[in-house]
C-alpha positions as CSV (number, residue, x, y, z in Angstrom):
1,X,18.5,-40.4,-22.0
2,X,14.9,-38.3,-22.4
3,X,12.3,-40.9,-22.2
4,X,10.0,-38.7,-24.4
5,X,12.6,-39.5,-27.0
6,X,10.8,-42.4,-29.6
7,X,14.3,-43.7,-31.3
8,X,12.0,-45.4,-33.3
9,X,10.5,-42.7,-35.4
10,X,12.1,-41.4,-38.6
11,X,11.8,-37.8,-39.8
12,X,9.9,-38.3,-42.6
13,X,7.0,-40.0,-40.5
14,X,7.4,-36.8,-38.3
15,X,3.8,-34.8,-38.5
16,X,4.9,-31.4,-40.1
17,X,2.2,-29.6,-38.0
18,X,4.1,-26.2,-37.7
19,X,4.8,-25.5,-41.1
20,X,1.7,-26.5,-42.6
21,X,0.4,-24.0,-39.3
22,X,2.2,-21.5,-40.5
23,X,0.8,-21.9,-44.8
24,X,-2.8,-21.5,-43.3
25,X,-1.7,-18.6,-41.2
26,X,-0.3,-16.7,-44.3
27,X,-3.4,-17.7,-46.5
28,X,-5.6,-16.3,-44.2
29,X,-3.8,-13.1,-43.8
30,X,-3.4,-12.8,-47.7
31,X,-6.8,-13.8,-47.7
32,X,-8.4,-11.3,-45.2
33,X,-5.9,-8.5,-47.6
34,X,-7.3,-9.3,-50.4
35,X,-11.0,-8.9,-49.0
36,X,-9.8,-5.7,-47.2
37,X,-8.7,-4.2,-50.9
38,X,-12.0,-4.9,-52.4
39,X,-13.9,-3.8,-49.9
40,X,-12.3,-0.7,-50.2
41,X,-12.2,-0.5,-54.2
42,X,-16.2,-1.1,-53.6
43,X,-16.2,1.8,-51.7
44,X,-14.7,3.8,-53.7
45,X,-16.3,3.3,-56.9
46,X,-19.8,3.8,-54.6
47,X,-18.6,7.2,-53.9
48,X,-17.5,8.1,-57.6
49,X,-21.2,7.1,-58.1
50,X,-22.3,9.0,-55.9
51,X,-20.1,12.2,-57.2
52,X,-20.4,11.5,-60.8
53,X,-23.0,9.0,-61.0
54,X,-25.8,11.1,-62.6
55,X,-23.8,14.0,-65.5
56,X,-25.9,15.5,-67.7
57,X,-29.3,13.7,-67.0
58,X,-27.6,10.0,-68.0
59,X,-26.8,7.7,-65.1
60,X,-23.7,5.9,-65.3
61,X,-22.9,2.2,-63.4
62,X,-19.9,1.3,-61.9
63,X,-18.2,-0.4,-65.1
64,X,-18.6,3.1,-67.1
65,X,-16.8,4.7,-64.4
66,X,-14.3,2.2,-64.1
67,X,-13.4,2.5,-67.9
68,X,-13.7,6.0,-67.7
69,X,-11.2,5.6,-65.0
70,X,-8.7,3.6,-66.8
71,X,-8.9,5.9,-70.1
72,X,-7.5,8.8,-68.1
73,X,-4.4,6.2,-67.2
């Protein structure tokens, strides 16, 4: 018989440590994802500002281009 073995401890009383381990694992990756994509819509939308941010002597902000953007759609 293994004397680490409590015979006195039902499974429900059991700490579930590695599942919730793993739930704060995949948050954080979905997390660090989701920064990652906005990050890099940001960046885009700088450099259609850059490209297109000044036609015809009016200067356009990010939300113009981004509805010009989704027109074209």
């Amino acid at each position: 018989e293994d004397p680490d073995y409590q015979t006195n401890i039902r499974y429900d009383e059991y700490p579930m440590v590695v599942p919730k381990k793993r739930t704060a694992l995949l948050v954080n990756r979905l997390m660090v994802a989701l920064k990652d994509a906005l990050e890099e819509d940001e960046r885009e939308r700088s450099k259609l500002l850059e490209k297109y941010g000044a036609v015809k002597g009016r200067l356009y902000n990010s939300d113009d281009i981004r509805t010009m953007d989704l027109q074209r759609r």
